[in-house]
N, C-alpha and C positions, 0 to 999 in steps of 0.2 A: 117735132116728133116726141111721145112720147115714149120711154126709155127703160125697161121694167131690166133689172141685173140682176140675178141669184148665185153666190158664189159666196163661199165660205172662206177663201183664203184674202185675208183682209189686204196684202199686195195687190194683187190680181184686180181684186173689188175696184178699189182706190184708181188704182190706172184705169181701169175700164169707163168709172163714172167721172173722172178729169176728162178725156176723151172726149164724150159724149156731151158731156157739158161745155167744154171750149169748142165745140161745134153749133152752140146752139140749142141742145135737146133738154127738155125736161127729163130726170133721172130721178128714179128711187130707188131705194138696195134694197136686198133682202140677202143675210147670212144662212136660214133656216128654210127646213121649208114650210112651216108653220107662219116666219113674217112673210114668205113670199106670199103663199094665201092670204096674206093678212093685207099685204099690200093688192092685190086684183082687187077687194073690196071698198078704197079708194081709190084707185086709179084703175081704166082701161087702157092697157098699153096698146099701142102701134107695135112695137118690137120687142122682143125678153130674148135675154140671153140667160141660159138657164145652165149650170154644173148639175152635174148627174150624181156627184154624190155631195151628200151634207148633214149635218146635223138632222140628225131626229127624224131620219126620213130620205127618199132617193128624189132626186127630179124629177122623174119621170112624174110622180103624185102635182106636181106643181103645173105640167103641161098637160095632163087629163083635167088639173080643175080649169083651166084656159079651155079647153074643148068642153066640158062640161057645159062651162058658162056662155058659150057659144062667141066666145069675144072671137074677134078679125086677125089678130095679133099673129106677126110672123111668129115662128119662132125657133131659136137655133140654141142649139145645144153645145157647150164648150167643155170640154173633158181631156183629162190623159186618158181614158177607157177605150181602148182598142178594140171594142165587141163588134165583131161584123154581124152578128147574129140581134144584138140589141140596135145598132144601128139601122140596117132594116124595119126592125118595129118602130122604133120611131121614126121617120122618114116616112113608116106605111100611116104613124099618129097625126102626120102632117107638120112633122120639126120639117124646116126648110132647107135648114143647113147644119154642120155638123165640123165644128171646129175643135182641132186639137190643138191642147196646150202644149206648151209656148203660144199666145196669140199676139199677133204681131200689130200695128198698125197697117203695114200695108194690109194685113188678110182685115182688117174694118174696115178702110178703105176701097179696097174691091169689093167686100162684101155689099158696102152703101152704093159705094157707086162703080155699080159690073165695068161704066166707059171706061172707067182712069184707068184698065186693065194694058197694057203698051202693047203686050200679045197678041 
């Protein structure tokens, strides 16, 4: 799978694309959202996990150019932003999921795979 990451806190970043990669996935980062756009023009992701705020610009611009460009690409949104009001628009934008920080490996794991859920 390929593995598109947008996340400005270079911690965060790093565990998320360790993760992904000792799973298997092909990973590119993106800190901005300018490399994030930069990165959909090589790469079509299967999944982005996108932060909603960053340098030089919000997420949200990153997940409009995914719908823009009509890619397939899940996409879920990882933030501390608490907006029940912004979360609705994106969910109506067709973000799939909407994780809050701290993200944990179990919330990746459920995320990938709903089974391994024990509940």
């Amino acid at each position: 799978m390929r593995v598109l990451l947008v996340e400005d806190q270079l911690d965060i970043l790093e565990c998320l694309r360790l993760y992904f990669e000792e799973h298997g996935h092909e990973v590119a980062t993106a800190c901005t959202v300018e490399e994030a756009v930069g990165r959909l023009e090589s790469m079509e992701p299967d999944i982005a996990f996108v932060d909603l705020i960053l340098p030089g610009g919000h997420g949200r611009t990153v997940l409009q150019e995914m719908i823009k460009r009509r890619l397939p690409t899940r996409k879920i949104v990882i933030t501390a932003c608490d907006d029940l009001g912004l979360r609705r628009e994106l969910l109506e934008m067709g973000v799939s999921d909407y994780l809050f920080k701290p993200v944990t490996i179990r919330d990746l794991d459920l995320l990938l795979n709903p089974a391994a859920d024990p509940s």
